[in-house]
Structures are given as C-alpha cells and as structure tokens.
C-alpha positions, 0 to 999 in steps of 0.5 A: 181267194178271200172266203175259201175253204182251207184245203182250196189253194185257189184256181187255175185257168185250164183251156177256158174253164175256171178249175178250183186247186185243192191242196193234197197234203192239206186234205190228208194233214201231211206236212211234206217236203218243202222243195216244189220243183216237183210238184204236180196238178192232177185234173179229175173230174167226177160227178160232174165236178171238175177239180185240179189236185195239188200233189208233190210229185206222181211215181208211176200210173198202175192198171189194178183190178177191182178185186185187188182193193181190199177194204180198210179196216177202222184203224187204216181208214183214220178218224175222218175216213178219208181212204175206201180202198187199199191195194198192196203193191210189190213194195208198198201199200197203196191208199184208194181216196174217197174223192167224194168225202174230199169234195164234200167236205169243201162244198156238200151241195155239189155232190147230189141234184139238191131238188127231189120229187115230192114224197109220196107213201106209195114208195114206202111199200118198196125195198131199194139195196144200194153198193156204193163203196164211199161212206158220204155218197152211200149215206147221202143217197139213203137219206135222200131215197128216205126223203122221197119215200123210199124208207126201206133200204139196206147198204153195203160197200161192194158188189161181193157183199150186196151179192152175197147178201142177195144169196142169203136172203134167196137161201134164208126167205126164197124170192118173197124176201128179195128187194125190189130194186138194186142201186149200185155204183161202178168203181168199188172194191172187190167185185165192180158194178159191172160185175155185181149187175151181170151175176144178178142178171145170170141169176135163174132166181135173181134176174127179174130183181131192176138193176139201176147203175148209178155212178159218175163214169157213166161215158158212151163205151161204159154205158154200152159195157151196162147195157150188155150186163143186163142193167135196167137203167143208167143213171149219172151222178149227181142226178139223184132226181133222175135217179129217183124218178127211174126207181119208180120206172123201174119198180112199176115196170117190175111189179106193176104197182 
C-alpha cells in the first residue's frame, strides 16, 4: 500500500467492505514469534470505525467486570500510553488497550466529526465535567468543547473519580458549586457510565445535574440500559457536533439560559 502508516499491514475485504489490518505487534513494538500458523484478525469496530487486528494467536475470551480494571500507574502505561486498564487474572497480568490512542496515531481525524458549531461566549458561562478513561478522546473532547466555548471544564478518567469529585464539591461548596453538566463514557475502569449516571441521578442533591453519554457503544439494548439510569441525553461517537449541540439542549433546558 504505497503511502501507509507503518502499523497498516494493508487491507482485507470482509463481506464487501474494505477493512484496514493493523499490525499488533508493530503498535506495542513487540518483536514476536516468527511461526504464522497461528496468527489471527480481530475485527472491531468503535466509533464508527471498523479495523481488522493482526495478533499472533487469541488464548480464551474472559467476562470481566468494570470494577476489576485498575488504572495503570505511569510506569506500566510506557511512555507512549498505549494501556487504560490493568485486570489481574489468576495466573497473569492483563493490559486493557487504548484502541483510540491506536486509531489516532494512524489517522487523528477519524476519531471526532471535524465540523463544530460556531463559537459563542454564551457557553463560557457553563461548567461541563467529563469521564472519559483514554487519554487522547478526553483531551480531544476538552479542547474541542473550549473551542465551542465551553472553556470551563474538569476531566477524570472513571466514573469513581468524577463522582467522588461531585461529592466533594456537594460537601466542600453545596449545590452552587456543581457543574452544570456531566459528559461521560460507557466502558471505563472502576465504576461504568451506567453506574456513574445512575448514582447521580439517585442523588437527592445531584439529579437536577444533565447527564449526556457519550460513547461508541451506544447499540438499541445500551441506549434503553441509559435511558433507564436516568441519562439526559445519548450521544454516539464520533459525533462531537451533536454532542455539542445536546450540551446547549441540556444546559438551557436545566437552567433556562
């Protein structure tokens, strides 16, 4: 493939789509066996993205509980971040990936809708909270809210910590002191947006906070599973336009400005 990105191994046709193969071993610099007999393509497909991985062989699938992943320490992350997530198994140590961070590497502009509303100060006025666990979308979606307006914003990387922030700022400033709005993804380590979403809204002085999910798995049973936790909106990467437009929704509809 002439002009690829050195991790792109090249392209498979699968049921008459045109899928890019990303090398694995290539991604995490993992030199690896030789032998191919083995190997194995995972498909997945996030954001909207569909992708085929090149691995050298696939042990078993586990069933894992969100609040088995611990978060990675500096020095199991590696200089280049490439893990969000650590579950220790029986007899191993698993490494959760940051399939964005992958994704972005190879090609940035896949991850977000490239084209925002226009700026407007009306925005500055609001305090936006975002969870999101993998290290490029959280930043990705902070400065493209700041770009919009939304200037005033905090991150953390799971549910726990966004709500233990939440209850601090409740027990530190009262309910002036509460964002006006929480964005939060699905899939993270240590309490889910499921989870995070529901205890806000079971929250006598946290349920009048707007709760927009915001996240690539956002199928027909998950959007009924939001729904019934109490979100205020659903939003499916990469839409991040949308995503901006529902804040404002969300925001006005909450405050009335």
């Amino acid at each position: 493939m002439p002009n690829h990105h050195e991790h792109v191994k090249g392209i498979v046709r699968l049921r008459n789509e045109v899928i890019p193969v990303i090398d694995l071993k290539k991604v995490l610099r993992y030199d690896g066996a030789d032998d191919a007999r083995h190997d194995k393509y995972i498909i997945a497909e996030l954001n909207q993205v569909k992708v085929a991985f090149h691995v050298e062989e696939v042990s078993r699938i586990h069933r894992i509980s969100w609040e088995d992943i611990e978060k990675p320490n500096a020095l199991s992350q590696g200089i280049e971040a490439r893990s969000i997530g650590i579950v220790k198994m029986e007899h191993a140590m698993v490494f959760l990936l940051d399939y964005e961070r992958i994704i972005s590497d190879i090609s940035p502009d896949t991850l977000f809708d490239q084209h925002l509303p226009a700026y407007t100060p009306e925005r500055e006025n609001a305090t936006v909270l975002i969870a999101e666990d993998s290290p490029v979308l959280k930043h990705l979606i902070a400065d493209t809210l700041a770009e919009a307006g939304y200037k005033r914003h905090r991150s953390f990387e799971n549910g726990r910590e966004a709500y233990e922030y939440l209850e601090e700022l409740l027990r530190d400033g009262g309910a002036a002191s509460l964002p006006d709005l929480v964005i939060t993804d699905i899939e993270m380590p240590q309490m889910d947006g499921h989870h995070l979403t529901r205890k806000i809204k079971e929250h006598d002085h946290l349920r009048h906070v707007p709760v927009v999910i915001f996240s690539s798995l956002i199928t027909a049973d998950l959007f009924h599973k939001g729904k019934n936790v109490g979100a205020d909106a659903q939003v499916s990467k990469p839409e991040i336009n949308t995503l901006v437009k529902t804040i404002d929704s969300c925001i006005r509809a909450a405050t009335g400005r």
